[in-house]
C-alpha positions as CSV (number, residue, x, y, z in Angstrom):
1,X,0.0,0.0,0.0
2,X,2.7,2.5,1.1
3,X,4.8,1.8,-2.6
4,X,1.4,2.7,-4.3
5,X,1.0,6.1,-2.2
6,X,4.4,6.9,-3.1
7,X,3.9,6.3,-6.7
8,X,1.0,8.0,-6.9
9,X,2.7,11.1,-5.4
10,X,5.4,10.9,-7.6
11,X,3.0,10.6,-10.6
12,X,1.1,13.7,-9.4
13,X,4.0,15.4,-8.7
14,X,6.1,14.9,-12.0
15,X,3.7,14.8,-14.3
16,X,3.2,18.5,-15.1
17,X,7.0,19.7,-15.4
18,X,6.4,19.5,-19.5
19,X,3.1,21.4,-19.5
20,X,4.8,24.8,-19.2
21,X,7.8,24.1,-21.5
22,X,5.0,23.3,-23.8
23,X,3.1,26.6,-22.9
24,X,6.2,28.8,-23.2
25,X,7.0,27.2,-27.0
26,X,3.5,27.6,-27.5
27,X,3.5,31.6,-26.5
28,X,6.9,31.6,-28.8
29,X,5.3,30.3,-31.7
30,X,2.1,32.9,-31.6
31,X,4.6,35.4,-31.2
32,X,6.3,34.8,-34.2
33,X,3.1,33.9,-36.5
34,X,0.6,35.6,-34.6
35,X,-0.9,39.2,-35.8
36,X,1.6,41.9,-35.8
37,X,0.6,45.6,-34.0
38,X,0.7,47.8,-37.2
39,X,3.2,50.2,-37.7
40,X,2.5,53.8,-36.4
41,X,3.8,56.3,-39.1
42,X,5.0,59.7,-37.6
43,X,2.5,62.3,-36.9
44,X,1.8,65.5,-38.5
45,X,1.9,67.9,-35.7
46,X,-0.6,70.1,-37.3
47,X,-3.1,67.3,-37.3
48,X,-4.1,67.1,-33.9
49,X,-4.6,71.3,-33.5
50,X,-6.9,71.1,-36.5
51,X,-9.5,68.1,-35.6
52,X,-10.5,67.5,-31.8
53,X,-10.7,64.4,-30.6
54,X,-14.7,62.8,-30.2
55,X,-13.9,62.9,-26.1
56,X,-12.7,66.9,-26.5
57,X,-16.1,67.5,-28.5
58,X,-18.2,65.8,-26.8
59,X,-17.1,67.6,-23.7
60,X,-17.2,71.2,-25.2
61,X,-20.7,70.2,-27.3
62,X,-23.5,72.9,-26.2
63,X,-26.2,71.9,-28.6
64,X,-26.6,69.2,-30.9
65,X,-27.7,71.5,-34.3
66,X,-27.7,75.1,-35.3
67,X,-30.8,75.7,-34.9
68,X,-31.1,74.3,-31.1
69,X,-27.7,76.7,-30.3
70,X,-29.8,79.5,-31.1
71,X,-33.1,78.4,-29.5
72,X,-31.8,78.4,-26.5
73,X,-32.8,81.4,-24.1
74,X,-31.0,83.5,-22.2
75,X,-29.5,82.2,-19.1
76,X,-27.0,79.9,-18.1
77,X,-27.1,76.6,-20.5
78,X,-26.2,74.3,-17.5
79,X,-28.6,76.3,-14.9
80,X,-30.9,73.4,-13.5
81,X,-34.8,73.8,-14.8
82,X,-38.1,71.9,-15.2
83,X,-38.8,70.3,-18.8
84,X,-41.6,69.7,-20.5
85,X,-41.4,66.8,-22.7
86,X,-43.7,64.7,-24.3
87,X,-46.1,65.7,-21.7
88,X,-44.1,64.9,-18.8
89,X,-41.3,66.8,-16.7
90,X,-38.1,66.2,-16.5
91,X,-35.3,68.0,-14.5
92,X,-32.2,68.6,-16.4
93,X,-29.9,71.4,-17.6
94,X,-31.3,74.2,-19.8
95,X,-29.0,73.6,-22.9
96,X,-29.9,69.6,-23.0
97,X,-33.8,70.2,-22.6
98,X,-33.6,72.5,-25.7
99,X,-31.2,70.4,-27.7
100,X,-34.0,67.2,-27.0
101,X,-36.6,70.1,-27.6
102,X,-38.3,70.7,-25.0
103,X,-39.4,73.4,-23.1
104,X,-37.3,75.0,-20.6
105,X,-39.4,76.4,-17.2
106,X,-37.5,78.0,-14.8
């Protein structure tokens, strides 16, 4: 009994020594064929003044159209007010409940 617990332990305990050589050739060999990053060409410096990125817009956006820009009425566009929509109220900034026209109170 005691020569089959010791086999079994050294069964259990050898067995998986090749599993990570085989994982580390593995990870070498999808290194070598796997997809490549693609190659970042230098950029033009006057790029990034003349477009903002959508996070930068996004962040500076007042209205979503022209026409809501000027609908808006005078006040501060982030000023807290009741708004009417679709027959309901809402509470939300002055500049958003125009721009998903609505109709500011307040």
């Amino acid at each position: 009994m005691a020569r089959l617990l010791c086999l079994l332990a050294a069964c259990l305990l050898l067995s998986g020594c090749f599993v990570f050589d085989e994982i580390d050739a593995g990870m070498e060999m999808m290194e070598k064929t796997g997809p490549q990053p693609p190659k970042q060409e230098a950029p033009d410096p006057g790029a990034d003044a003349k477009k903002p990125s959508g996070q930068e817009w996004w962040s500076n956006a007042k209205s979503l159209s022209a026409e809501d820009a000027e609908a808006v009425p005078p006040g501060d566009p982030k000023q807290l007010v009741t708004c009417r929509i679709g027959g309901g109220s809402r509470f939300m900034r002055r500049g958003d409940c125009v721009s998903q026209g609505g109709k500011p109170k307040g």
